[in-house]
Residue frames as qw, qx, qy, qz and C-alpha x, y, z in Angstrom:
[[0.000, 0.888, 0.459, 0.000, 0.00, 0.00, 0.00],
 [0.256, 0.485, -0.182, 0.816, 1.57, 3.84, -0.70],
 [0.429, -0.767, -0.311, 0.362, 2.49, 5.91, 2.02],
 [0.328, 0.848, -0.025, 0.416, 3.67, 9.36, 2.21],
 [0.768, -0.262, -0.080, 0.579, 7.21, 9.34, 3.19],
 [0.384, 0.480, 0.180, 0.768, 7.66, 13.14, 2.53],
 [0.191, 0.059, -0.474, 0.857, 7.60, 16.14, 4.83],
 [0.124, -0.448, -0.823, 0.326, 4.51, 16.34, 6.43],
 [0.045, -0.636, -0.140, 0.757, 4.55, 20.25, 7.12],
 [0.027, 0.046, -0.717, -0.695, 3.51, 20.28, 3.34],
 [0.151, -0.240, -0.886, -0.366, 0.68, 18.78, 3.68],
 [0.139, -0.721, -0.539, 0.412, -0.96, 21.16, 6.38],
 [0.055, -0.458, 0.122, 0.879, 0.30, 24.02, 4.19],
 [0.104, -0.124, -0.642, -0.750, -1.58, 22.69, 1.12],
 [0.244, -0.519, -0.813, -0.096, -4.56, 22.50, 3.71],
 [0.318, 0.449, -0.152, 0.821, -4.03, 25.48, 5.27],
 [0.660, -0.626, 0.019, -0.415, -4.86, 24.63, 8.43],
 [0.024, 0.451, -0.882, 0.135, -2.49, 23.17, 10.89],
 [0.804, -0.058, -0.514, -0.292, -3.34, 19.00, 11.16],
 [0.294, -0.738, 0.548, -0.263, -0.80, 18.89, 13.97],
 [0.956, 0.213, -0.188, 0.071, 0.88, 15.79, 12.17],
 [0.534, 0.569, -0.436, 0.447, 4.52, 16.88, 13.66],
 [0.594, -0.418, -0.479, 0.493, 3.89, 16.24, 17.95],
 [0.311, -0.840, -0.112, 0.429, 4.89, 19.31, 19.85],
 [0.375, -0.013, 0.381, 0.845, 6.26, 20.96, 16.76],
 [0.159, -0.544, -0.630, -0.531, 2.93, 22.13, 16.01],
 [0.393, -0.780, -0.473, 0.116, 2.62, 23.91, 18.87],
 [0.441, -0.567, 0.057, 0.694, 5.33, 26.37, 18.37],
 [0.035, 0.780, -0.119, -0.613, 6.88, 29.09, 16.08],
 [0.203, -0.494, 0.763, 0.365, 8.33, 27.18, 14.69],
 [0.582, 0.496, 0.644, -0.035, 5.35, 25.28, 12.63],
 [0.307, -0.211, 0.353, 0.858, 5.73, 26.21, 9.41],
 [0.163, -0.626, -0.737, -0.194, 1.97, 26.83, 8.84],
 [0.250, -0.768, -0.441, 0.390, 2.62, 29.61, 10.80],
 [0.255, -0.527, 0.350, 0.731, 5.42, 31.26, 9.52],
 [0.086, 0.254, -0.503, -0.822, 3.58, 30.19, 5.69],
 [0.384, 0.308, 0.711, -0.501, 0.33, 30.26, 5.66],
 [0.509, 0.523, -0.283, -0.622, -0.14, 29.20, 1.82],
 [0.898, 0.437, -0.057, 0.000, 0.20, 26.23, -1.00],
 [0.520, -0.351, 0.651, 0.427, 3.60, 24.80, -1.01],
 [0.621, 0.279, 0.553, 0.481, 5.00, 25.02, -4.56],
 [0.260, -0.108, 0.124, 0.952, 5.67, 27.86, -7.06],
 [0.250, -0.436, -0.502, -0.704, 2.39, 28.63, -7.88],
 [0.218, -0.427, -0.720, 0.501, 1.16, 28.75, -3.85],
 [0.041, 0.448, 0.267, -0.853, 0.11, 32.40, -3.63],
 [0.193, -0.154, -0.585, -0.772, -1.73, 32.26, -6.99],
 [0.556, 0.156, 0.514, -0.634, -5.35, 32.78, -6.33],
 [0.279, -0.104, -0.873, -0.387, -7.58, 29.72, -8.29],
 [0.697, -0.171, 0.060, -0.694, -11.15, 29.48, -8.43],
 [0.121, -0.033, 0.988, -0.095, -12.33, 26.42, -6.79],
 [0.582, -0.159, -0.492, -0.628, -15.26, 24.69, -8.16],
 [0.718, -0.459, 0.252, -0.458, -17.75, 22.32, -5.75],
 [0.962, 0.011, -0.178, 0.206, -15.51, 19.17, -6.26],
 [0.414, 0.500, -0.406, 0.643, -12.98, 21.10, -5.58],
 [0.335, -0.535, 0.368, -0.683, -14.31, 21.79, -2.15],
 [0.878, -0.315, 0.097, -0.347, -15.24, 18.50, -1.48],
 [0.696, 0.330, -0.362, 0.525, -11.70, 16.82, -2.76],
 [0.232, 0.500, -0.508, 0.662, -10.04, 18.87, 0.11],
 [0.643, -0.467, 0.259, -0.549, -12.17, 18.25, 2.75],
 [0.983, 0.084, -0.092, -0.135, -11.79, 14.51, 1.92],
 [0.667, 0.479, -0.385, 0.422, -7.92, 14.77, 1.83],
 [0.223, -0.570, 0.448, -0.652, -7.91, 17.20, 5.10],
 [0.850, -0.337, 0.240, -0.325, -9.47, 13.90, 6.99],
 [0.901, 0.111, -0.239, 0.345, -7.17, 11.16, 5.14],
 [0.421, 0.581, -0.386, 0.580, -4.16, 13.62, 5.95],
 [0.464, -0.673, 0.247, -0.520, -5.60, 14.10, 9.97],
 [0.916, -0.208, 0.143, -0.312, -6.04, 10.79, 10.40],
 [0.162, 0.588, -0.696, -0.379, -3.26, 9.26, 8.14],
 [0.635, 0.147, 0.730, -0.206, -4.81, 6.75, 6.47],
 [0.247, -0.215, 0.712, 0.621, -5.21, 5.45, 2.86],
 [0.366, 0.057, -0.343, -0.864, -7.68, 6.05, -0.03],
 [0.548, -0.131, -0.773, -0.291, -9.01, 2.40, 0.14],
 [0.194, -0.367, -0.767, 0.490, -9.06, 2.40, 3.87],
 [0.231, 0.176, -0.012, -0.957, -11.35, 6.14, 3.43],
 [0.331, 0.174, -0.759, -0.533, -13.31, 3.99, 1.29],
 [0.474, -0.138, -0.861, 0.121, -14.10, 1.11, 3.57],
 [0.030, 0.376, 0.547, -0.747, -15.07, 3.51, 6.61],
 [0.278, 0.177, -0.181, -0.927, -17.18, 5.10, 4.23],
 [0.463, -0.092, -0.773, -0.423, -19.16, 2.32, 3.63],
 [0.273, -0.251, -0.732, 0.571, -19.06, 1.22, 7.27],
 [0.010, -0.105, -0.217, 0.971, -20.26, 4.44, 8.11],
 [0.439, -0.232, -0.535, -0.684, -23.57, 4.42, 4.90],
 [0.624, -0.162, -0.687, -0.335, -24.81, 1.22, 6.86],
 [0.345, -0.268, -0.752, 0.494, -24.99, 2.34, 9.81],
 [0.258, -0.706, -0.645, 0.137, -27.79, 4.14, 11.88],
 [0.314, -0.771, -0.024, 0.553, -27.44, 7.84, 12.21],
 [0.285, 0.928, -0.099, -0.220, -25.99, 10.73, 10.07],
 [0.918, 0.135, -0.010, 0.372, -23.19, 8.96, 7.74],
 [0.321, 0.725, -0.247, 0.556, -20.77, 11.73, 7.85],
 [0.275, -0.662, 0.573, -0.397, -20.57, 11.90, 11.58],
 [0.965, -0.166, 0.180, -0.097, -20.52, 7.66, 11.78],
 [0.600, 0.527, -0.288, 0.529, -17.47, 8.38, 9.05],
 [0.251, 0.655, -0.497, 0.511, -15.50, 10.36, 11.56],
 [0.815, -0.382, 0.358, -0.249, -16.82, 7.99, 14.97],
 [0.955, 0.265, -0.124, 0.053, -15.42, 5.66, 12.98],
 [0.585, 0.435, -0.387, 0.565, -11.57, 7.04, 12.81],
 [0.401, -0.668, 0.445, -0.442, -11.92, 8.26, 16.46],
 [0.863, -0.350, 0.146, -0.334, -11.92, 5.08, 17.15],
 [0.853, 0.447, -0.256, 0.087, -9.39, 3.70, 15.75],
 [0.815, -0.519, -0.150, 0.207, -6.54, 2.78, 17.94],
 [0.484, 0.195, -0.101, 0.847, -3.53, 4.68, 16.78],
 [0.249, -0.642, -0.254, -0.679, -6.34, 7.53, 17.07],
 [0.726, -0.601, -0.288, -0.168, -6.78, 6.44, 21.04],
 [0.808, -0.096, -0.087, 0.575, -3.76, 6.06, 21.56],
 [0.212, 0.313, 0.186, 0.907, -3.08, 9.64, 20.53],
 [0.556, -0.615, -0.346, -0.440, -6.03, 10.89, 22.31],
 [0.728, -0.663, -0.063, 0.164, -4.82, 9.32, 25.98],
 [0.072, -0.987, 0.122, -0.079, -1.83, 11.12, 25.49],
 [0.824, -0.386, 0.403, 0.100, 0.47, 8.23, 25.25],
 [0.667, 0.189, 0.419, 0.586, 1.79, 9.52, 21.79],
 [0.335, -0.436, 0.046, 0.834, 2.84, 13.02, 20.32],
 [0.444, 0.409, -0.281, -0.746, 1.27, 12.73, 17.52],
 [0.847, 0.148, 0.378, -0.342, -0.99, 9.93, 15.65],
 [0.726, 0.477, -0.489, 0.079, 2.29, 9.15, 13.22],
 [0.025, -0.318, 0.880, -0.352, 4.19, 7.81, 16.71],
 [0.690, -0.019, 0.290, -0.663, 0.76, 6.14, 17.49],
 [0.933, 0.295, -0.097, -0.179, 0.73, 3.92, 14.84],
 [0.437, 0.477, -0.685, 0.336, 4.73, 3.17, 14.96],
 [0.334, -0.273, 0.739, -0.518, 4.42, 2.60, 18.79],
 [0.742, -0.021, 0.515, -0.427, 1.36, 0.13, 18.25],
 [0.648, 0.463, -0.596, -0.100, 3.17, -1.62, 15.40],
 [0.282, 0.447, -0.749, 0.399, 5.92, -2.15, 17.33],
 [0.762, -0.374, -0.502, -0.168, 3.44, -3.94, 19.87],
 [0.138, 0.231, -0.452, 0.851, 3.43, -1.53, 22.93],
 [0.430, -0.130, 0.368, -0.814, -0.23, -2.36, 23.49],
 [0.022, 0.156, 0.987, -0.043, -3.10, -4.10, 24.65],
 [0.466, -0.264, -0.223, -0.814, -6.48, -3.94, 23.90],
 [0.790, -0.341, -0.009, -0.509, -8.40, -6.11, 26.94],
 [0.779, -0.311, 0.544, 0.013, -5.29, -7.68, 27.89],
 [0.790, 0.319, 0.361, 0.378, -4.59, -9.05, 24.21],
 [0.352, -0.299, 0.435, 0.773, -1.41, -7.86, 22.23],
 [0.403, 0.803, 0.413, -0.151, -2.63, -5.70, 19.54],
 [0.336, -0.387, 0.345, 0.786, 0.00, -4.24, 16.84],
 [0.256, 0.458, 0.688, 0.502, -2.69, -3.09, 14.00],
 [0.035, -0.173, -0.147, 0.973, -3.17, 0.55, 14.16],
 [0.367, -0.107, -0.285, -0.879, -6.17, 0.75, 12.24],
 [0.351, -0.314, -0.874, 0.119, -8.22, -1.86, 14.39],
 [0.303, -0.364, -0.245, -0.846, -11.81, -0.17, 15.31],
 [0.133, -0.013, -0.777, 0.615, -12.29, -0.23, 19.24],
 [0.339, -0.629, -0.604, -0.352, -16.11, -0.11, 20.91],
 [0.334, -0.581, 0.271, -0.691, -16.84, 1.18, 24.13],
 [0.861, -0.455, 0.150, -0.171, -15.48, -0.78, 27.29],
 [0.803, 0.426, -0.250, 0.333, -12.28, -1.48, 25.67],
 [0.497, -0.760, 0.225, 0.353, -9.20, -1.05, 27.81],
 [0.750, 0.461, -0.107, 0.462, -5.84, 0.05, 26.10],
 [0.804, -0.558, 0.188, 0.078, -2.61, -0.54, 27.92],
 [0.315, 0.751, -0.578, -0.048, 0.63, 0.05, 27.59],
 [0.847, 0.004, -0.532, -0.017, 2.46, -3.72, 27.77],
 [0.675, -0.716, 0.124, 0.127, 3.96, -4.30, 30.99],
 [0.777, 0.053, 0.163, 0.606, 7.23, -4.96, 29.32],
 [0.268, 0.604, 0.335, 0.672, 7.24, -1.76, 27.57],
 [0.271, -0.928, -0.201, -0.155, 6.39, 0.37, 31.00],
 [0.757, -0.406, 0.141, 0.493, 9.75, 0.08, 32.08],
 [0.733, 0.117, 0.129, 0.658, 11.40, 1.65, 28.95],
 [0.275, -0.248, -0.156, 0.916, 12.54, 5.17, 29.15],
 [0.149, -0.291, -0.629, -0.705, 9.71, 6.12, 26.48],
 [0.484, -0.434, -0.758, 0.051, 7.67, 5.50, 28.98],
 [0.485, -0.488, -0.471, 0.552, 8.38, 6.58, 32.22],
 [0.222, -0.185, -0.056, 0.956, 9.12, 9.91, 30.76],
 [0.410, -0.396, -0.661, -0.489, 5.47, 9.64, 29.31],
 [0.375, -0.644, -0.647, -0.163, 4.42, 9.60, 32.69],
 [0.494, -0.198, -0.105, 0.840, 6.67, 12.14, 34.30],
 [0.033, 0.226, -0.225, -0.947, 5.43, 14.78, 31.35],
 [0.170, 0.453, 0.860, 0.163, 2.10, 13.37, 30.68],
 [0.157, 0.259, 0.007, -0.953, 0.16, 15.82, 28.46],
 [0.347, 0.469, 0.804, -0.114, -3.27, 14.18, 27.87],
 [0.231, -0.054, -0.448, -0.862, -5.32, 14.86, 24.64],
 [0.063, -0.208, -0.974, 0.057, -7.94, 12.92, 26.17],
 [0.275, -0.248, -0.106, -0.923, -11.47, 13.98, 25.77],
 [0.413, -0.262, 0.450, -0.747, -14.50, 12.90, 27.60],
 [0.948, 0.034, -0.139, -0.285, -15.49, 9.39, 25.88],
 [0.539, 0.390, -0.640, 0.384, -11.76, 8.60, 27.23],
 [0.608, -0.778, 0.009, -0.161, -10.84, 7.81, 30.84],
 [0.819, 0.347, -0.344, 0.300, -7.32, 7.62, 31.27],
 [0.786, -0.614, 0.020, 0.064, -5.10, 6.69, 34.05],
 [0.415, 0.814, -0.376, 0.155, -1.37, 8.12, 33.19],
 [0.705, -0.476, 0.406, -0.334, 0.01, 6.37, 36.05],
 [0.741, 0.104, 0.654, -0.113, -0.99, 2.99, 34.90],
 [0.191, 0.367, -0.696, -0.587, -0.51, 4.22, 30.86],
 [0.146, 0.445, 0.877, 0.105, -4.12, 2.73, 30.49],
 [0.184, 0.160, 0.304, -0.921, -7.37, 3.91, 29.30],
 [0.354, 0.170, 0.920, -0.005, -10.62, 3.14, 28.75],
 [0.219, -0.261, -0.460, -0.820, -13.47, 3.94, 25.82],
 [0.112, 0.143, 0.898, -0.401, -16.34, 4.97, 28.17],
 [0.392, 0.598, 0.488, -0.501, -18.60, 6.20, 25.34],
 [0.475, 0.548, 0.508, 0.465, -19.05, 6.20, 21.76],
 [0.353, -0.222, -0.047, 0.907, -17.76, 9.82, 20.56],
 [0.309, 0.769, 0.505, -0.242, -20.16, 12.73, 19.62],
 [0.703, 0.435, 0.170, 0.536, -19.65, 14.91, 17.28],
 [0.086, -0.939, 0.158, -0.294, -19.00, 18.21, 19.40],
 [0.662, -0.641, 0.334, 0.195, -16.27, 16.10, 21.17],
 [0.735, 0.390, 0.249, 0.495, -14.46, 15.91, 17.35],
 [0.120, -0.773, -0.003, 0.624, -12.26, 18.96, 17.81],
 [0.352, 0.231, 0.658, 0.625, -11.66, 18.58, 13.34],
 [0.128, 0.576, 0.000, -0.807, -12.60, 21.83, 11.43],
 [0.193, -0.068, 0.896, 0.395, -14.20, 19.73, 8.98],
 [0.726, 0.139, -0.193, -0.646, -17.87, 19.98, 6.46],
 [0.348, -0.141, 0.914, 0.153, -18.32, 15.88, 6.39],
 [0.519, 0.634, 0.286, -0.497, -21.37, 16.77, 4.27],
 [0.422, 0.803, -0.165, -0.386, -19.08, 17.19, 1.83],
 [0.064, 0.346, -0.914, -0.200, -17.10, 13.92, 1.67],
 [0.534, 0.405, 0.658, -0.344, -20.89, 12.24, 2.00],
 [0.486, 0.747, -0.059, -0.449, -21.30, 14.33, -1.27],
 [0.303, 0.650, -0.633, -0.291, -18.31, 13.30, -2.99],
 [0.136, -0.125, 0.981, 0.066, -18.33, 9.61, -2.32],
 [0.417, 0.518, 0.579, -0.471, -22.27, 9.91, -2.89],
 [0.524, 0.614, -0.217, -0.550, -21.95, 10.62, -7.00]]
């Protein structure tokens, strides 16, 4: 499957919104989103009408690019999402909250939701007790995730709980401590902090 192996800080400039894909770089001056707040490439500052695919193409990218995640997976939640109960656009984005790099990243046990997925490769957690190294695996409510016991020990860690800066929002409960937490509710959409239309990737995957 492609991945993009290329400088991130690009890809919030062609969205022009920070995604805060770079950890605690994104929180400084030093973001380059701050310092240029345009299109990467020689044509950035040109002004171009967008048309309504155009608006709905970016919106669609701004979520793959939040989330990091591939066309086909986009695809697959999207479907998920149709056939289920409720407004498909917000079931699309319940969907990637959930998702365990996403949780992970959330309880505050990663910098950003590219260490998320690398850490839960590398099989640093547990989902109810069971190893779990598949980032895109789609948690319910009542789930526990746990760092491994092996894995509290290493320096990663500890200094994790030392400096623990929780993203955690209110369908989380997390215990920094213990480098656990648990899903105690299915997310809403005012707890999605994403500056996002999903109307408009409904639209576009809807023609």
């Amino acid at each position: 499957m492609a991945r993009y192996t290329g400088p991130v800080c690009r890809l919030c400039r062609r969205e022009g919104q920070k995604l805060y894909l770079k950890g605690d770089k994104c929180y400084t001056d030093k973001c380059p989103v701050s310092k240029r707040n345009f299109p990467p490439g020689q044509h950035g500052q040109s002004r171009k009408k967008v048309t309504e695919y155009g608006l709905q193409l970016r919106e669609k990218q701004k979520v793959r690019r939040f989330y990091g995640i591939q066309e086909s997976q986009m695809r697959k939640y999207f479907v998920m999402a149709d056939r289920m109960q409720g407004i498909t656009g917000e079931n699309l984005l319940k969907i990637l909250e959930l998702r365990l790099d996403n949780i992970v990243y959330r309880l505050g046990f990663a910098s950003s939701r590219a260490e998320a997925r690398q850490l839960v490769t590398h099989g640093h957690f547990t989902v109810n007790g069971n190893k779990v190294s598949i980032p895109s695996s789609v948690l319910k409510v009542g789930d526990v995730v746990e760092v491994k016991n092996r894995s509290k020990n290493s320096p990663k860690f500890k200094e994790l709980v030392e400096n623990h800066r929780g993203n955690a929002v209110r369908w989380l409960d997390v215990s920094p401590e213990e480098l656990k937490g648990r899903i105690v509710a299915e997310p809403a959409r005012e707890d999605i902090d994403i500056p996002i239309e999903e109307h408009l990737i409904v639209e576009l995957y809807s023609k």
